[in-house]
VOPADO-993134 format. One line per field, with one value per atom (N, C-alpha, C): atom name; x, y, z; residue in three letters; residue number from 1. Coordinates in pm, whole numbers. Layout:
<kolkes>
site = [CA;...] $
X = [X;...] $
Y = [Y;...] $
Z = [Z;...] $
code = [ALA;...] $
pos = [NUM;...] $
</kolkes>
This chain:
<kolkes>
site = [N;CA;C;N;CA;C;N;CA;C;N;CA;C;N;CA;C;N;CA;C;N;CA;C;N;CA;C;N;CA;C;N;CA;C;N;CA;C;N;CA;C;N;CA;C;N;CA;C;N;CA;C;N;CA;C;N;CA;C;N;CA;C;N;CA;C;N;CA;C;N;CA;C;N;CA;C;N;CA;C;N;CA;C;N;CA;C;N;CA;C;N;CA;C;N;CA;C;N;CA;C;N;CA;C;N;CA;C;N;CA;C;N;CA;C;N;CA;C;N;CA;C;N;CA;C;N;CA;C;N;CA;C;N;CA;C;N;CA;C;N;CA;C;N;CA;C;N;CA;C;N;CA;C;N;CA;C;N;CA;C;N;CA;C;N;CA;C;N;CA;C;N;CA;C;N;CA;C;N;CA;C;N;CA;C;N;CA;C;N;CA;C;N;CA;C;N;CA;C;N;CA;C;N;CA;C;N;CA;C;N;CA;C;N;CA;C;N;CA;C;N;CA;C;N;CA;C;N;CA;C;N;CA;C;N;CA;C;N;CA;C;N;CA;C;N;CA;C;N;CA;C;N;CA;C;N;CA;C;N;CA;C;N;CA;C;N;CA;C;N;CA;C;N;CA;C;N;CA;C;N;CA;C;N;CA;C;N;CA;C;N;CA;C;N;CA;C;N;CA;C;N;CA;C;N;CA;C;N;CA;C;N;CA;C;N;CA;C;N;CA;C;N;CA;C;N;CA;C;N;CA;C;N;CA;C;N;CA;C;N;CA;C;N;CA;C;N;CA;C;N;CA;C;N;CA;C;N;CA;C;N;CA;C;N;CA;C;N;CA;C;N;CA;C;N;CA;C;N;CA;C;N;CA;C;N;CA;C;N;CA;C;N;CA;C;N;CA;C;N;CA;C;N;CA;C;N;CA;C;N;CA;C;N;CA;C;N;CA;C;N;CA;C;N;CA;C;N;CA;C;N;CA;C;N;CA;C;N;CA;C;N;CA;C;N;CA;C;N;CA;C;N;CA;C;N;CA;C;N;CA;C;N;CA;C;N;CA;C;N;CA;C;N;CA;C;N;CA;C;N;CA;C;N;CA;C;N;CA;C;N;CA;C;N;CA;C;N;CA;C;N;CA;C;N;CA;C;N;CA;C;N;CA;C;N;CA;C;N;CA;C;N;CA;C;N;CA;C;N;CA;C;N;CA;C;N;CA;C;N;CA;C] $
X = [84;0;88;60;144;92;187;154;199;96;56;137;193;265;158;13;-82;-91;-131;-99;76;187;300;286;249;230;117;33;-45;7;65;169;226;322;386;339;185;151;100;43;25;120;223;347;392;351;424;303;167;57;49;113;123;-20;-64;-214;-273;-363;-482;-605;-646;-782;-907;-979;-1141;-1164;-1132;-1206;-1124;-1067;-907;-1008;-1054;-1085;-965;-856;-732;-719;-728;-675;-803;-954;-1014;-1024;-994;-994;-848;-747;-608;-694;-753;-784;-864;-957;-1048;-962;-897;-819;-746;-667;-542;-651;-779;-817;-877;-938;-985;-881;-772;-607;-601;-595;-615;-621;-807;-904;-883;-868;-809;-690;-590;-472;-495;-414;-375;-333;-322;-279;-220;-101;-16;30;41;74;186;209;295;350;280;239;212;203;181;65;-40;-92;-4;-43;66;-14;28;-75;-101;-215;-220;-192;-201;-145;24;56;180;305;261;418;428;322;319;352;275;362;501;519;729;769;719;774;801;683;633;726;738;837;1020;1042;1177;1194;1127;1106;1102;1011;1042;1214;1260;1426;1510;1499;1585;1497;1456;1404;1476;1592;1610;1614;1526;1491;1399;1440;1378;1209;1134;1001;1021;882;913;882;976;992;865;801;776;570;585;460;471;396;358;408;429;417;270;191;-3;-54;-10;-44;8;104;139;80;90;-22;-169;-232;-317;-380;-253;-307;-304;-146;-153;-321;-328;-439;-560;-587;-713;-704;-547;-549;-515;-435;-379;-419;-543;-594;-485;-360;-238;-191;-142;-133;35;86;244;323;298;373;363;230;235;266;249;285;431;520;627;711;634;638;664;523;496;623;619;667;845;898;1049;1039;883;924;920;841;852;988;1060;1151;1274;1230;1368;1289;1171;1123;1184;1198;1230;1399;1442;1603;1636;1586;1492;1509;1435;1447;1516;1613;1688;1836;1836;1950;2031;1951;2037;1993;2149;2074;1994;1967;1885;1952;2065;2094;2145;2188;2167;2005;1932;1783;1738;1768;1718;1829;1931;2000;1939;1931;1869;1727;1643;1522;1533;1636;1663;1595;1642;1665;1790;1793;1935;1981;1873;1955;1879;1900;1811;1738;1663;1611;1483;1487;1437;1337;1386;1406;1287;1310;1265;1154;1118;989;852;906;841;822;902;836;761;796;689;550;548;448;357;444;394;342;431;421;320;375;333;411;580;657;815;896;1042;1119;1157;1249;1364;1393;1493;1393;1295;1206;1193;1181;1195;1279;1350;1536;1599;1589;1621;1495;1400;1293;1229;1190;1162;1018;990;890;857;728;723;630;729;681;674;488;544;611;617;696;669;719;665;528;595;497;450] $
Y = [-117;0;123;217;370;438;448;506;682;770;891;961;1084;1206;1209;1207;1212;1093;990;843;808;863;852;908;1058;1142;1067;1004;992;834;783;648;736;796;893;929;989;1035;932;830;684;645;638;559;670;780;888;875;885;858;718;618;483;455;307;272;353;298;399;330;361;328;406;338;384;453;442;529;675;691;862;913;1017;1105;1066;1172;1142;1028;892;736;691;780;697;772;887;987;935;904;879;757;671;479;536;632;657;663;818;890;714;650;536;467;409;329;376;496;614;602;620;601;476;381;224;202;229;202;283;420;529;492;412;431;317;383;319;180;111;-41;-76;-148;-216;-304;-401;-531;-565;-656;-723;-848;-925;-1110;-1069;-1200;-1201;-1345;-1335;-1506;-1583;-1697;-1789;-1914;-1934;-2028;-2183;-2198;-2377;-2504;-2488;-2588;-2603;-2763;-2814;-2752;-2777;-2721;-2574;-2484;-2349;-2282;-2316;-2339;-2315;-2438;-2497;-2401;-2336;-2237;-2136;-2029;-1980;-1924;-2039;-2051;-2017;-2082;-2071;-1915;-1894;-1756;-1657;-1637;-1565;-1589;-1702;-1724;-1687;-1664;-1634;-1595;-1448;-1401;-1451;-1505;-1513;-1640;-1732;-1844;-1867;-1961;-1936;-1974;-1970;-1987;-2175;-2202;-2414;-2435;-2570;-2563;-2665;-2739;-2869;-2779;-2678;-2603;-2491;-2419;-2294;-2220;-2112;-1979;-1947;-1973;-1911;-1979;-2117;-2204;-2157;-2075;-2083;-1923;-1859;-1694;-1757;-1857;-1921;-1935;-2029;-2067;-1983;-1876;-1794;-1652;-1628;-1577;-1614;-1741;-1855;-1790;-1848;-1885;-1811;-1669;-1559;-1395;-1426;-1282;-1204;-1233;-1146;-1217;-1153;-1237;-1217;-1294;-1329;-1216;-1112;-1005;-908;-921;-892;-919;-1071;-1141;-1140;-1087;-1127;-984;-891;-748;-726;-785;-783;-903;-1003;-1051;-962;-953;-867;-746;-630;-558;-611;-744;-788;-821;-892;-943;-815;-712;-573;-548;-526;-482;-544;-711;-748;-765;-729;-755;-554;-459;-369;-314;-406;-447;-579;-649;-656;-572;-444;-332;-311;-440;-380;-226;-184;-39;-103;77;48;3;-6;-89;-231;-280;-381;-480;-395;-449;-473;-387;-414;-467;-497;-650;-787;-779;-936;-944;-816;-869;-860;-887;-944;-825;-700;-544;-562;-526;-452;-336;-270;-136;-60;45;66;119;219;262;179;101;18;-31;-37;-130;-11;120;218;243;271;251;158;41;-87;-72;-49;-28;105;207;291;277;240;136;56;-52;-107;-65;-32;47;222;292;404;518;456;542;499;591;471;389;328;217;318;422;470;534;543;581;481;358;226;182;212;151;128;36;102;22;39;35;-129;-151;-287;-308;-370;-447;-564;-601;-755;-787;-904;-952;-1088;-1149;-1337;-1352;-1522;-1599;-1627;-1710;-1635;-1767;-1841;-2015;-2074] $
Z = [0;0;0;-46;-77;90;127;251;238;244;197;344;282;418;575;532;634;733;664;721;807;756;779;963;942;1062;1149;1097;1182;1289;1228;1263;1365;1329;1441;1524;1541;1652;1765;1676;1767;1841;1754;1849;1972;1961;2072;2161;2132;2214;2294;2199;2311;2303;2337;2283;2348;2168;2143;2230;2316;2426;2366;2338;2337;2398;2520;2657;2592;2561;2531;2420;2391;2284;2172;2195;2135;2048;2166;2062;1984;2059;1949;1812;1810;1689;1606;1691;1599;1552;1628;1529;1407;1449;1343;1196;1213;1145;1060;1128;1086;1010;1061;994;862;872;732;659;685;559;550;618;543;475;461;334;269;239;168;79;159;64;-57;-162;-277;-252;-314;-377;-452;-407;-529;-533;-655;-654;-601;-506;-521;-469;-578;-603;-742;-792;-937;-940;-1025;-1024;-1126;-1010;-1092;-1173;-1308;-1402;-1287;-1296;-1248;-1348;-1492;-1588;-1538;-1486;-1456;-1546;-1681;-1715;-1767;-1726;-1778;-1616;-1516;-1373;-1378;-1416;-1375;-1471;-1626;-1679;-1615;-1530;-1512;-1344;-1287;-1185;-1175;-1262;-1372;-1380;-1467;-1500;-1434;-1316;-1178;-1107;-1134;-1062;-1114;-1280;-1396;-1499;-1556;-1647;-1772;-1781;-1927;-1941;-1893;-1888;-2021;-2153;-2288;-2259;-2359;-2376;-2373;-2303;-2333;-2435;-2549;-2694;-2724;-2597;-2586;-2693;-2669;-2697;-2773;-2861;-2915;-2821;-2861;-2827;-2783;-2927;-2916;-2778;-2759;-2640;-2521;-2488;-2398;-2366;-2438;-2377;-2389;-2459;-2433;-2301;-2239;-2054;-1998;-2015;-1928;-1926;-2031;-2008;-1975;-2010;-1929;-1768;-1709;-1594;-1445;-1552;-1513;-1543;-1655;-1702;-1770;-1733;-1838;-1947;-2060;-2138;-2170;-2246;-2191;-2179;-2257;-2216;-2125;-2072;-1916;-1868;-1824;-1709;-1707;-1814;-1778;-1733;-1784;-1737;-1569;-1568;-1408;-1330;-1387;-1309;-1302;-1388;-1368;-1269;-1324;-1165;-1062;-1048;-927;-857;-964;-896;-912;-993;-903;-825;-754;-632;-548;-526;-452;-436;-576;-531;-415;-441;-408;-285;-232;-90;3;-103;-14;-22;-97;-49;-221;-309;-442;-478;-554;-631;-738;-840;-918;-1013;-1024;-1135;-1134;-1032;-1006;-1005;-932;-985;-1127;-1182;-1332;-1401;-1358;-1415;-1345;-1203;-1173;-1204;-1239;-1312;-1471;-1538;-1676;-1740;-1729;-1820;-1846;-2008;-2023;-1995;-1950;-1917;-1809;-1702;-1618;-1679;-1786;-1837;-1846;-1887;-1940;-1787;-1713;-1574;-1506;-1517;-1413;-1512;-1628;-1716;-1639;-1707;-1667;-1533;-1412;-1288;-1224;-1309;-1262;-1324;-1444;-1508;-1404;-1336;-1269;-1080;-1085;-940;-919;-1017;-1018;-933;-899;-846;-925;-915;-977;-877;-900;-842;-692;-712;-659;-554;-502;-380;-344;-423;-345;-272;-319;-315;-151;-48;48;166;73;165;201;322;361;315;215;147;158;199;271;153;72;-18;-20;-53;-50;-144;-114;-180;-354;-443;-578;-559;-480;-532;-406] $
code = [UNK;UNK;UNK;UNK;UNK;UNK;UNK;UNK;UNK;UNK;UNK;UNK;UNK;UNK;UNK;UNK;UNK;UNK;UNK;UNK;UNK;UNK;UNK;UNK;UNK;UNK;UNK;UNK;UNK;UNK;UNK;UNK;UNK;UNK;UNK;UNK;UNK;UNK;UNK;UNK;UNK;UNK;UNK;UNK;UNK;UNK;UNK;UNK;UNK;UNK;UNK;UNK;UNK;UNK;UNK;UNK;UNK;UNK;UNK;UNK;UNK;UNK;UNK;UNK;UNK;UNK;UNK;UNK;UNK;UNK;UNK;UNK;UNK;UNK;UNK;UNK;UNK;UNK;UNK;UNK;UNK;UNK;UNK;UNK;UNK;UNK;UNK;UNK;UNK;UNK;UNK;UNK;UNK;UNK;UNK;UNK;UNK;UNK;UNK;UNK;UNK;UNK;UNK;UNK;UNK;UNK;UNK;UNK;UNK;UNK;UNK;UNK;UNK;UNK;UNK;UNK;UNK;UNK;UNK;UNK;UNK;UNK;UNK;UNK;UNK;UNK;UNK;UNK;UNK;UNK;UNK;UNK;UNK;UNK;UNK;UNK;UNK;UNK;UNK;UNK;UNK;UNK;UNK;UNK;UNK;UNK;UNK;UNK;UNK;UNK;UNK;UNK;UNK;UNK;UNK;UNK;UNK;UNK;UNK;UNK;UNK;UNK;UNK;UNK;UNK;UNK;UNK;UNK;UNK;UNK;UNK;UNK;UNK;UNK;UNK;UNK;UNK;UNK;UNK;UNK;UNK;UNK;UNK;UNK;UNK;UNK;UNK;UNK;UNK;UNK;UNK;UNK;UNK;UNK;UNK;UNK;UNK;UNK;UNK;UNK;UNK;UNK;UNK;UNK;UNK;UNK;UNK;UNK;UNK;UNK;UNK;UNK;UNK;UNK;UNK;UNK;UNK;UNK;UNK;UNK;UNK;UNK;UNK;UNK;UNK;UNK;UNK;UNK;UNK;UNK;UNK;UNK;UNK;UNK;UNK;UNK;UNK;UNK;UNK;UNK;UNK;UNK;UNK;UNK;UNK;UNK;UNK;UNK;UNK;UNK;UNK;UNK;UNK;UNK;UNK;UNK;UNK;UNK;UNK;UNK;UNK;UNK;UNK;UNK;UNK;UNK;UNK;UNK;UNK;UNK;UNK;UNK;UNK;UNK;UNK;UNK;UNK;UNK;UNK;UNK;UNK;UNK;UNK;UNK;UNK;UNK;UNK;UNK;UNK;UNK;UNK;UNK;UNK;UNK;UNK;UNK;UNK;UNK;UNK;UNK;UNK;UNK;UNK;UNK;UNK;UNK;UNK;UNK;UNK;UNK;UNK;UNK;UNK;UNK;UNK;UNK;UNK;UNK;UNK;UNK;UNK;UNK;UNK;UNK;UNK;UNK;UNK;UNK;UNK;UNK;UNK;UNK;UNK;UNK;UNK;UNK;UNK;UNK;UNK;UNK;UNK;UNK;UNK;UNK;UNK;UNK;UNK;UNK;UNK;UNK;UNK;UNK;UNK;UNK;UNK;UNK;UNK;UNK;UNK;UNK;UNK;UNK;UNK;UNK;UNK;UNK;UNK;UNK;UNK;UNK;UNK;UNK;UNK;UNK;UNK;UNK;UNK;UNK;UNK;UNK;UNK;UNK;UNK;UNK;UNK;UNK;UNK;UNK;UNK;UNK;UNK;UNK;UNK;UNK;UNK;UNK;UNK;UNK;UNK;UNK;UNK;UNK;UNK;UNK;UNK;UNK;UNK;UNK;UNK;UNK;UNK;UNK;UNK;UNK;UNK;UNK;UNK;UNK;UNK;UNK;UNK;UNK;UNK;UNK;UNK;UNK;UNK;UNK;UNK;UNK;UNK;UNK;UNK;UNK;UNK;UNK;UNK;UNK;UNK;UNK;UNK;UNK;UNK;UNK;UNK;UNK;UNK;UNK;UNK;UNK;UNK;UNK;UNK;UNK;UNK;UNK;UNK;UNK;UNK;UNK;UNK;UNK;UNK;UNK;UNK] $
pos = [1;1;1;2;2;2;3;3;3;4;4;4;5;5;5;6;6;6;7;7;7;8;8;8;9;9;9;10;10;10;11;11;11;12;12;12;13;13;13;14;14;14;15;15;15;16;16;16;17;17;17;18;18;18;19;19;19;20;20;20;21;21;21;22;22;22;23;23;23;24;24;24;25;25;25;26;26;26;27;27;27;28;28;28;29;29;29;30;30;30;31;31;31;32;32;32;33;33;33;34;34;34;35;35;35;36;36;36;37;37;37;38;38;38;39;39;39;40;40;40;41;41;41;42;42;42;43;43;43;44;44;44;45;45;45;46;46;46;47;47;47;48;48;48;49;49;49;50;50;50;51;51;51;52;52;52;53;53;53;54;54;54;55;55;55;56;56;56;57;57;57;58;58;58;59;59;59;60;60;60;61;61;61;62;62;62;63;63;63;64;64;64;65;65;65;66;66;66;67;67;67;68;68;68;69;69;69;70;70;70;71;71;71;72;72;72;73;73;73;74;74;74;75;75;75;76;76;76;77;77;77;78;78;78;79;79;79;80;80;80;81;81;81;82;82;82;83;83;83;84;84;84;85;85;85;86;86;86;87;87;87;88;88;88;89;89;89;90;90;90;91;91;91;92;92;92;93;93;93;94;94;94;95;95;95;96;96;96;97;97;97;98;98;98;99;99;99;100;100;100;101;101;101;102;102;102;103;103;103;104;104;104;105;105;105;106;106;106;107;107;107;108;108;108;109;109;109;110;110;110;111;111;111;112;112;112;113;113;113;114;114;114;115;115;115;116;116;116;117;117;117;118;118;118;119;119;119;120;120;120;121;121;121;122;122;122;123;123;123;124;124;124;125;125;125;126;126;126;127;127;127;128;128;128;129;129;129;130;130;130;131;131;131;132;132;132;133;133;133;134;134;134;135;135;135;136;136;136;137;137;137;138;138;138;139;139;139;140;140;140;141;141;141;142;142;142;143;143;143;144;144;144;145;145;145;146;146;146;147;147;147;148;148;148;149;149;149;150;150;150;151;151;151;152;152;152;153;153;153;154;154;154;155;155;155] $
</kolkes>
């Protein structure tokens, strides 16, 4: 979730107020206030669905560990954006979109720069890398950069 300057402060004032009690004017107006920015704040991905057909899966998996992991030869191309859009609503060049910011988000947060991120999510160039994730995110990579992001697992 994009946690907004208002919401930030209002965290702050909780933690200096120490619990928030029903019975306190104060804590029940700060819960109000925290829980109003909750539901208020923005949303952003970060999970990807993952196909349920077995070997578009194990592709699919691969691919999240190593983006330059080739397409499977064992099938089409048409077949394989086929499932994924059946099973995933994106169709292959999304999903694979999404899945690379995912994985510089997550290299991200654990302390790579930005250019290191958009090499382990298989960009050639950061350019390329900070596009696609403000794309996806709706901020660039370098406000990220740094920051502890609790992201599941891919599978």
């Amino acid at each position: 979730m994009e946690v907004r300057l208002l919401f930030r402060e209002l965290i702050s004032e909780a933690c200096r107020v120490g619990p928030l009690m029903i019975s306190s004017d104060i804590g029940n107006a700060l819960a109000t206030l925290l829980l109003n920015e909750i539901k208020a704040a923005p949303r952003k991905p970060t999970s990807i669905r993952m196909p349920t057909t077995k070997w578009v899966w194990q592709w699919a998996a691969q691919y999240l560990d190593e983006p330059t992991v080739p397409l499977p030869t064992d099938f089409s191309h048409r077949t394989l954006e086929r499932r994924l859009v059946a099973e995933t609503g994106l169709t292959l060049g999304q999903w694979r979109q999404q899945a690379k910011a995912l994985r510089g988000l997550r290299a991200l947060s654990e302390g790579s720069t930005v250019l290191e991120a958009a090499m382990l999510a298989g960009f050639e160039t950061s350019s390329g890398f900070i596009q696609s994730f403000r794309r996806q995110f709706g901020t660039t990579p370098g406000r990220m950069s740094g920051k502890n992001v609790a992201l599941p697992a891919w599978a």
